[in-house]
N, C-alpha and C positions, 0 to 999 in steps of 0.2 A: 670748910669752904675752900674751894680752889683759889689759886692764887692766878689763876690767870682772867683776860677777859678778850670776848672779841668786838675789836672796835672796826664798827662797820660805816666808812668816810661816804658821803655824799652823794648816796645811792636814793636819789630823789629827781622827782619829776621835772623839777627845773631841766636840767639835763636835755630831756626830749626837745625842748623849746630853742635849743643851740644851732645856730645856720651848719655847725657841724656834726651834728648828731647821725648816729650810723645806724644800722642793727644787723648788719652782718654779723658782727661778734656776740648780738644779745643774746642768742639762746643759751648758747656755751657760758657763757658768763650768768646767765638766770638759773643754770641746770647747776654748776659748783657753787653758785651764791649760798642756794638752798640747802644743797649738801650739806657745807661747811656750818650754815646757821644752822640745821638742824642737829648735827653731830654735835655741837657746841650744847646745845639746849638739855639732849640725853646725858651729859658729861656735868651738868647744874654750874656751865661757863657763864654769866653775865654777859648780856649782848647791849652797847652802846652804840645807839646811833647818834651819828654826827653830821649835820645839815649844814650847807655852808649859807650863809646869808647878807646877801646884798641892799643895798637902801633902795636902788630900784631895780628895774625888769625880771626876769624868770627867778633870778633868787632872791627875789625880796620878799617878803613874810605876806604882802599886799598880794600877790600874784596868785596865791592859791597853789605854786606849784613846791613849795618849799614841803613835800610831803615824800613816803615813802612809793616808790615806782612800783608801780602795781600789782605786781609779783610777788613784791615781799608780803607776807603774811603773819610776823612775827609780833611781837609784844616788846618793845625793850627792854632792859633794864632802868634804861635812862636815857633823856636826849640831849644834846649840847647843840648849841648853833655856833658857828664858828665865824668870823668875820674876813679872817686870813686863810694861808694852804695849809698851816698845821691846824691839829686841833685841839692843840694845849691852849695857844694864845688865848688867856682874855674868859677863854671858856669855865672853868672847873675842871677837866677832866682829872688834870694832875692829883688833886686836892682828893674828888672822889675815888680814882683806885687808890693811893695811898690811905687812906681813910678806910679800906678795906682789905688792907696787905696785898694788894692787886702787885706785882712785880714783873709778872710776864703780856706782853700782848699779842696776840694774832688782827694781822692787819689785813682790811680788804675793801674794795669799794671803786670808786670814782677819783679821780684820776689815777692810774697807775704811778706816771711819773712824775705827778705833779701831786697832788694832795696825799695818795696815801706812802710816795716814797717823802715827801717834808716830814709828813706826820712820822714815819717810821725811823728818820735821822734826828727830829728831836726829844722823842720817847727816848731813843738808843742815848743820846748824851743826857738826858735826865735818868738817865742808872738803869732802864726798863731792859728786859729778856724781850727780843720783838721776832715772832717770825710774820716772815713776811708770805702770803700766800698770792704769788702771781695770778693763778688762775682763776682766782675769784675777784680781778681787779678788772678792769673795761677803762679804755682808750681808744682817740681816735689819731688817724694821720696825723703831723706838725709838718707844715714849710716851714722854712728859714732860707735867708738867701738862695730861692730858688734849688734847696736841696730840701725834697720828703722824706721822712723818715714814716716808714709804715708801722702797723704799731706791731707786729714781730720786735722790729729795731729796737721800738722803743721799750719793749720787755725787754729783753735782751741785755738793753740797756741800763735799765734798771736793778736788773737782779744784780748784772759786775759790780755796779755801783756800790749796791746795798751788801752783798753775798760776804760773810766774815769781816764786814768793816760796821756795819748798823744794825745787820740781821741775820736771821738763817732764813734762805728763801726753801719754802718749802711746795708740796700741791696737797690737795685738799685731802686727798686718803691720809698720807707722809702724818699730816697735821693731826687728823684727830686718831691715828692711831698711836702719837706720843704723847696721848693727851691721858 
């Protein structure tokens, strides 16, 4: 059994229901999602989905959108709901890849820099091998004090962050031909 798994972060309909939801970037992001989950699938990788879940509005379990976004067509291994931006907290994951010498993770989903770069910083200090696969990750603009950061930046961003200190950032071919 492989030792790695891919954990696919909050790649759920909630999402569409956000006053900033985009789809500029969806195709591109829908067209490496599938790749990646498929290359995973031939390779007998374990695919974990992880839904994030709120007490109310679009991510609350009540709302009907706490599912997978329509495109995905997969079966997972397993699903975790997570309360927080990582998706260890609270959940199992930890428990279940350890539980099945799981050591490496490929990361990808919803938020870029915000759920699956958390998720990918505290995988990394829980001992985990992480690549991180930007391309298969979707984000939207952020203001702050009157300054946007687009989400180029905010990739960009994330990968210096992540790059030799949490992760290998890698793209979707890169990933599943070291797999």
């Amino acid at each position: 059994m492989s030792r790695t798994a891919l954990i696919n972060i909050d790649t759920q309909q909630s999402f569409e229901q956000r006053p900033f939801w985009q789809t500029a970037d969806l195709p591109a992001f829908q067209a490496t999602m599938l790749k990646l989950i498929s290359g995973c699938l031939q390779h007998n990788i374990p695919v974990v989905d992880i839904f994030h879940v709120d007490d109310q509005g679009p991510f609350s379990l009540e709302s009907g959108f706490v599912k997978p976004m329509s495109f995905l067509r997969h079966q997972p291994d397993v699903i975790f709901h997570k309360h927080v931006h990582n998706a260890f907290t609270d959940t199992g994951l930890d428990f279940w890849l350890r539980s099945r010498d799981i050591n490496h993770l490929i990361i990808c989903g919803l938020r870029t820099e915000q759920c699956c770069e958390t998720t990918t910083r505290v995988a990394s200090d829980l001992g985990y091998q992480v690549t991180f696969v930007t391309e298969a990750t979707l984000t939207f603009p952020m203001t702050h004090k009157g300054v946007t950061l687009d989400v180029e930046t905010l990739r960009h961003r994330t990968e210096t962050v992540l790059e030799g200190r949490f992760a290998t950032v890698k793209t979707v071919t890169e990933t599943l031909e070291s797999l």
